[in-house]
N, CA, C and O atoms as a GROMACS GRO file, in nm:
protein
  200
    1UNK      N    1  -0.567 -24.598   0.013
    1UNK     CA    2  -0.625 -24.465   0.002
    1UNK      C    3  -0.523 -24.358   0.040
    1UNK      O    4  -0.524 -24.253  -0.023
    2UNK      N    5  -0.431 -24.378   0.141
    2UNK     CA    6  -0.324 -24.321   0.145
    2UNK      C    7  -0.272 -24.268   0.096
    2UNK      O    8  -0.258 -24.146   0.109
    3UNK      N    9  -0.207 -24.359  -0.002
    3UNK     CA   10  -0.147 -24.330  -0.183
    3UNK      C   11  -0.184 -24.249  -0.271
    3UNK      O   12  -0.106 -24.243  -0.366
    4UNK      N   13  -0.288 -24.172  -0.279
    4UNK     CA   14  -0.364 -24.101  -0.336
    4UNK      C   15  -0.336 -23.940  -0.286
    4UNK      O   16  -0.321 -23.831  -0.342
    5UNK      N   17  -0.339 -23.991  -0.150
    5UNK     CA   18  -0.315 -23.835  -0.133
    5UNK      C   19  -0.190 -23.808  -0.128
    5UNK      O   20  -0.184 -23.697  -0.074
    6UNK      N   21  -0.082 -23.847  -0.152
    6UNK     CA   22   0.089 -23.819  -0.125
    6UNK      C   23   0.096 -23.785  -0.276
    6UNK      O   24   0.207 -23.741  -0.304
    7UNK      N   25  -0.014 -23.793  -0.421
    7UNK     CA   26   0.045 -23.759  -0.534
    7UNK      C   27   0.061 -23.561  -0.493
    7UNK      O   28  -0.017 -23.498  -0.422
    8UNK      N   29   0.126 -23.531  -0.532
    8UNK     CA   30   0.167 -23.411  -0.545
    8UNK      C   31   0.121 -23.311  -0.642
    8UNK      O   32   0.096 -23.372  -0.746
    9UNK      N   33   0.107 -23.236  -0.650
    9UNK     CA   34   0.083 -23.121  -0.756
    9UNK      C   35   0.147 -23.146  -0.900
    9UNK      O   36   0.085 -23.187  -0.998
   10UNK      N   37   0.298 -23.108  -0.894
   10UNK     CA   38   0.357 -23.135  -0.970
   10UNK      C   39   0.368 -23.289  -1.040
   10UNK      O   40   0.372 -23.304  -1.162
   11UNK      N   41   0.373 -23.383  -0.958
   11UNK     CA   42   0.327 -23.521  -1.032
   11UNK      C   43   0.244 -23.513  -1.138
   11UNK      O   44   0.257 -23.527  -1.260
   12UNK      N   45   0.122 -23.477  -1.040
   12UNK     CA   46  -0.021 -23.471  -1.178
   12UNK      C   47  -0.003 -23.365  -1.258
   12UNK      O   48  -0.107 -23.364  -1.323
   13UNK      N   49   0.084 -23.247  -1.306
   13UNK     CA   50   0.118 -23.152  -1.389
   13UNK      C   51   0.242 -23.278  -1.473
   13UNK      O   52   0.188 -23.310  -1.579
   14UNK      N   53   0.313 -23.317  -1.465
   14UNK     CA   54   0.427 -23.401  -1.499
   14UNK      C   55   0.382 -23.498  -1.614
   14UNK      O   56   0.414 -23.516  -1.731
   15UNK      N   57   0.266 -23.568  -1.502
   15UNK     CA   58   0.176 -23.673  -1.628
   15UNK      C   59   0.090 -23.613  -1.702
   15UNK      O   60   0.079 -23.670  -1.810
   16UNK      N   61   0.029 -23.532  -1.693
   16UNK     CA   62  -0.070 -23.464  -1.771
   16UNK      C   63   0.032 -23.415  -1.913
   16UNK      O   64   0.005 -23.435  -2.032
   17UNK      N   65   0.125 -23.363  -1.870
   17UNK     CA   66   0.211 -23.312  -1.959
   17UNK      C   67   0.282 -23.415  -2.077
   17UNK      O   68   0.281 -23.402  -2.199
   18UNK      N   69   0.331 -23.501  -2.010
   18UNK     CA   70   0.344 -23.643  -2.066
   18UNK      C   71   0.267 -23.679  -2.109
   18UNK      O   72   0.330 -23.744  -2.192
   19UNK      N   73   0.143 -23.704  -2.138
   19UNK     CA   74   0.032 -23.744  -2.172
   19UNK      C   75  -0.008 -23.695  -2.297
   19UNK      O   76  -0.053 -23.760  -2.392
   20UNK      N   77   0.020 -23.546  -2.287
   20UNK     CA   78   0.012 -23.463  -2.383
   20UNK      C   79   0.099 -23.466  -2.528
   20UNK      O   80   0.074 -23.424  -2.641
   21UNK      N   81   0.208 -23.530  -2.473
   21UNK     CA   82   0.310 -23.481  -2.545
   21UNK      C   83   0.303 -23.594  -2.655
   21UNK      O   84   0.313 -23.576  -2.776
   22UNK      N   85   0.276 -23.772  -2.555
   22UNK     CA   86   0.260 -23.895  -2.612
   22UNK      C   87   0.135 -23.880  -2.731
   22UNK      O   88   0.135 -23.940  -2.839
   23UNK      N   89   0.055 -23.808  -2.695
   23UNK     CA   90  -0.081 -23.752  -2.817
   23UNK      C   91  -0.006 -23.741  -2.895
   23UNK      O   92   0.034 -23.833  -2.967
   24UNK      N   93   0.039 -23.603  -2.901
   24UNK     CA   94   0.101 -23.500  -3.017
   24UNK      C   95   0.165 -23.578  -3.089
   24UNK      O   96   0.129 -23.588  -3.206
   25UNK      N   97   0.319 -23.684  -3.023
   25UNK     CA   98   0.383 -23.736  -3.124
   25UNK      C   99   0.304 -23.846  -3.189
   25UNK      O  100   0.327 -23.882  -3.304
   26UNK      N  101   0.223 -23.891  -3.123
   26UNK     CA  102   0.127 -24.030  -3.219
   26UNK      C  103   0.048 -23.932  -3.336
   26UNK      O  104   0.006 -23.980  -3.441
   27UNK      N  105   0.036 -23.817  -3.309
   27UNK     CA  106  -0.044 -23.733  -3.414
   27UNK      C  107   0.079 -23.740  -3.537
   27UNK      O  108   0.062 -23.797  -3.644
   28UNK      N  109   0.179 -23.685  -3.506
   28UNK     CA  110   0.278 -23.644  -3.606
   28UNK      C  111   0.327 -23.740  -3.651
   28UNK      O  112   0.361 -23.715  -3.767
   29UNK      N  113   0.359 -23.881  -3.612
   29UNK     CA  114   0.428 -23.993  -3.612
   29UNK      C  115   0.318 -24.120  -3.689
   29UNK      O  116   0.365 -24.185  -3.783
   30UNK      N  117   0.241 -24.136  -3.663
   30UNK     CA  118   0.158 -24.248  -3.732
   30UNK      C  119   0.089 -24.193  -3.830
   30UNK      O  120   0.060 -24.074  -3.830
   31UNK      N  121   0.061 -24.266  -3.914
   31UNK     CA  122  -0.013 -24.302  -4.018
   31UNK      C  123  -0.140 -24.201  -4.034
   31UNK      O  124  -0.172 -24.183  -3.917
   32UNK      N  125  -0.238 -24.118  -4.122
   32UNK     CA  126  -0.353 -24.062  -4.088
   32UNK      C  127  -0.455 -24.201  -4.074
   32UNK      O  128  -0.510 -24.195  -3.964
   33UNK      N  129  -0.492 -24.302  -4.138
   33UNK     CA  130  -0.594 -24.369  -4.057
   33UNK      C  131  -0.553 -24.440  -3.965
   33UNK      O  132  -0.612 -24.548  -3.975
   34UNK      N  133  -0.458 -24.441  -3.846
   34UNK     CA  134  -0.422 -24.479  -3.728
   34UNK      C  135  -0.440 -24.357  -3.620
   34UNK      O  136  -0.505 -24.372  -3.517
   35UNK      N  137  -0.374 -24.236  -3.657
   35UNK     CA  138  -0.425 -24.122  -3.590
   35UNK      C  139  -0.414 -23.981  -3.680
   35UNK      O  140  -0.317 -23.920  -3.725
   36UNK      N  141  -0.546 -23.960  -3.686
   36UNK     CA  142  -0.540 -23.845  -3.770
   36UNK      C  143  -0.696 -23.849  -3.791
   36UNK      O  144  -0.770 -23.921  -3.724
   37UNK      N  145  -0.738 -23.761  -3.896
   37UNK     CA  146  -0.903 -23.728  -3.944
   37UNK      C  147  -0.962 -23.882  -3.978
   37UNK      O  148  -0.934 -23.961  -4.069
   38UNK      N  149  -1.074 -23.891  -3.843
   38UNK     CA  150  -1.112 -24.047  -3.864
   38UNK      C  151  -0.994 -24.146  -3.833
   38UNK      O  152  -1.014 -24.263  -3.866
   39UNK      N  153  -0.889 -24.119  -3.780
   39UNK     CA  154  -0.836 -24.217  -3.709
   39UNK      C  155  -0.880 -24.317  -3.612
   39UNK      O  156  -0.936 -24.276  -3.511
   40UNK      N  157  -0.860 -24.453  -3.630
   40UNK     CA  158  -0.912 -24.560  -3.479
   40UNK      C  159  -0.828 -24.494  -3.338
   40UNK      O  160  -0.906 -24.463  -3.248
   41UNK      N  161  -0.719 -24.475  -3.316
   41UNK     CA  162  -0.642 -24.467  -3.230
   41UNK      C  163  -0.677 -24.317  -3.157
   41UNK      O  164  -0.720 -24.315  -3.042
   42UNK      N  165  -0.654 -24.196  -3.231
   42UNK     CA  166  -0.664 -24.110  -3.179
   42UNK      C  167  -0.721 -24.002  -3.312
   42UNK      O  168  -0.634 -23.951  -3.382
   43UNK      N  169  -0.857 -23.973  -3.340
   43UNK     CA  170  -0.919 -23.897  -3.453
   43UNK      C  171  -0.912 -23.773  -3.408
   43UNK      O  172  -0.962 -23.741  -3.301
   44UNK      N  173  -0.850 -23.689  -3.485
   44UNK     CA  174  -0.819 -23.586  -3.500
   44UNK      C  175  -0.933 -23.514  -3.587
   44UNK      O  176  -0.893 -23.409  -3.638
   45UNK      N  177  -1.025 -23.535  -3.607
   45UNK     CA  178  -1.139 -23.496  -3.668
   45UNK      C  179  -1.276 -23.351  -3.613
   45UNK      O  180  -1.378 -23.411  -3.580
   46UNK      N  181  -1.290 -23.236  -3.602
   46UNK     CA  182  -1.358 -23.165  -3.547
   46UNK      C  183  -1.499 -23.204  -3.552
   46UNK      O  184  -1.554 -23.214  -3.661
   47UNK      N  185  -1.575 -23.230  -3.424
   47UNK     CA  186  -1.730 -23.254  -3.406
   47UNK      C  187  -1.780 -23.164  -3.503
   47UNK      O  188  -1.720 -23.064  -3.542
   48UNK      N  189  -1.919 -23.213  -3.549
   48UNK     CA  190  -1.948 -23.141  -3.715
   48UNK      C  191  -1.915 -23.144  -3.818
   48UNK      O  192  -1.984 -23.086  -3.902
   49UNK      N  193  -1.800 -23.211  -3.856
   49UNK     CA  194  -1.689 -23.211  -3.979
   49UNK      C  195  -1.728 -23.334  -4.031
   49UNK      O  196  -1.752 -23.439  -3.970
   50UNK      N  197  -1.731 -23.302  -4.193
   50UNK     CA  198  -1.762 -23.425  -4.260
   50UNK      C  199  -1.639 -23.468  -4.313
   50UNK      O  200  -1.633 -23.573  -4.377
   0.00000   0.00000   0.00000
């Protein structure tokens, strides 16, 4: 429980950011039915959208 609290501010800004970034390029980088509109991996699709 320790461990938890020594993450830092900037850590969790660092990964979040990273996190972000790993999205984006799987958006730009794979396939559209891997990630993209109706993708399995990561759907890029707007709630409501047919």
């Amino acid at each position: 429980m320790q461990s938890l609290f020594s993450l830092s501010f900037d850590a969790l800004v660092t990964s979040l950011f990273i996190c972000l970034l790993l999205r984006q390029a799987m958006i730009l980088l794979l396939p559209d039915h891997i990630a993209g509109p109706g993708g399995w991996l990561v759907d890029t699709k707007v709630r409501g959208e047919q």
